[in-house]
C-alpha positions in Angstrom: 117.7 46.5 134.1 114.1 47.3 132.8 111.2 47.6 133.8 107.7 46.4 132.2 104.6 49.1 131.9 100.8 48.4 132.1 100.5 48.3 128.2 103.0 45.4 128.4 105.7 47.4 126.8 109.7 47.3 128.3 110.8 50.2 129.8 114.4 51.6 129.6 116.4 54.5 130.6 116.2 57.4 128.9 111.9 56.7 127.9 109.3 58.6 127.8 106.6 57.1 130.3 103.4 58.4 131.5 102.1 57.6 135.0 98.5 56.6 135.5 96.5 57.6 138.6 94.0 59.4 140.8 94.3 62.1 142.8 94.5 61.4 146.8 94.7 65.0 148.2 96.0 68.8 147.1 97.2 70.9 149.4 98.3 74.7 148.8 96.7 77.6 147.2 97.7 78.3 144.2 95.8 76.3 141.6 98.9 75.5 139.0 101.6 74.9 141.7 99.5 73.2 144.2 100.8 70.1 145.6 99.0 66.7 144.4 99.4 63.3 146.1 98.7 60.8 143.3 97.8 57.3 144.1 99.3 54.8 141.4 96.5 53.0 139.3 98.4 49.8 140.0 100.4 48.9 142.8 99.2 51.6 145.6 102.0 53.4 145.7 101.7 57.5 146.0 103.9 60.5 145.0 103.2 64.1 145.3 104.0 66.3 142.0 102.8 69.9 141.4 99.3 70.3 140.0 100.5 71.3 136.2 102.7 68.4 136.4 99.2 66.6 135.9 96.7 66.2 132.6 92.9 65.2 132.9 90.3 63.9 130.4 87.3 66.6 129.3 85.0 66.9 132.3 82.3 69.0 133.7 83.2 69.5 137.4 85.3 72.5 139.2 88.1 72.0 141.6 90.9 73.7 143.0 94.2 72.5 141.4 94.8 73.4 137.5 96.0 71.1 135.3 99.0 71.0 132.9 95.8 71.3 130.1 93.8 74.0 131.7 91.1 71.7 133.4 90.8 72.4 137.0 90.4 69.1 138.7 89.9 67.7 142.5 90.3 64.7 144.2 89.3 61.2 143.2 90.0 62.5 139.5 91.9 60.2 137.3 95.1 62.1 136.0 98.1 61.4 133.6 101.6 62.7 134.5 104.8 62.8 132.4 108.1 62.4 131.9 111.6 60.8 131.4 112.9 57.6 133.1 116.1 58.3 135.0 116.9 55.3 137.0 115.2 51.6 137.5 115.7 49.5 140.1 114.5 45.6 139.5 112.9 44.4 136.6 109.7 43.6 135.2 106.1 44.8 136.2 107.2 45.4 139.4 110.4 47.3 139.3 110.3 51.1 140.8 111.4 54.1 138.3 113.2 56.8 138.8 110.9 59.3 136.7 112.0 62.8 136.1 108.6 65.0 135.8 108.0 67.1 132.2 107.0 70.4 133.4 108.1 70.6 137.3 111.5 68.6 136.9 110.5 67.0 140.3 111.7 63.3 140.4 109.1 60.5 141.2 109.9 56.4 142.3 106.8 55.0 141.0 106.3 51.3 140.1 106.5 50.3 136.3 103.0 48.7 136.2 101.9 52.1 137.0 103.3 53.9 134.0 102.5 53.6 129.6 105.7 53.7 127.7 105.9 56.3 125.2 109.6 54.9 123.9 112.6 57.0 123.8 
């Protein structure tokens, strides 16, 4: 099975994808390891990873959860996770991965639409 990302790209075990969303809610106190609940840019979908699991574009604002690149960010912010695709279920646009997180090692299901491929 394989799955088919937003860029249009197939998805297969073993790839490097990164997830595209927005921050729904952080909960916790410590900025790094706070827990985020991301909203999938496509689909709807949510999945809670750990704040430094996430990366976020150059911006001006404060917020209480620190990013994997040092920006501290809150919610509504658009954020980029990654990591390694363990298991798909279904195919195309529309199939749910099995993504196992870079820096946490938390596993995700998120829908492929949702995600760039970044190859093996």
């Amino acid at each position: 099975m394989s799955g088919t990302s937003y860029n249009n790209v197939i998805i297969n075990l073993g790839d490097q994808a990164t997830i595209l969303g927005a921050v729904f809610s952080i909960t916790g106190s410590a900025p790094s390891t706070a827990s985020v609940t991301v909203t999938e840019m496509i689909g709807g979908g949510t999945f809670v990873c750990a704040a430094n699991d996430c990366t976020v574009a150059q911006h001006d604002d404060n917020g209480t959860a620190l990013s994997m690149n040092g920006k501290l960010f809150t919610t509504t912010r658009r954020v980029s996770v990654t990591g390694r695709v363990t298991g798909i279920s279904g195919t195309g646009p529309t199939a749910i991965l099995s993504v196992l997180l870079d820096h946490s090692g938390l596993t995700v299901q998120v829908t492929a639409a949702s995600t760039q491929s970044n190859g093996a």
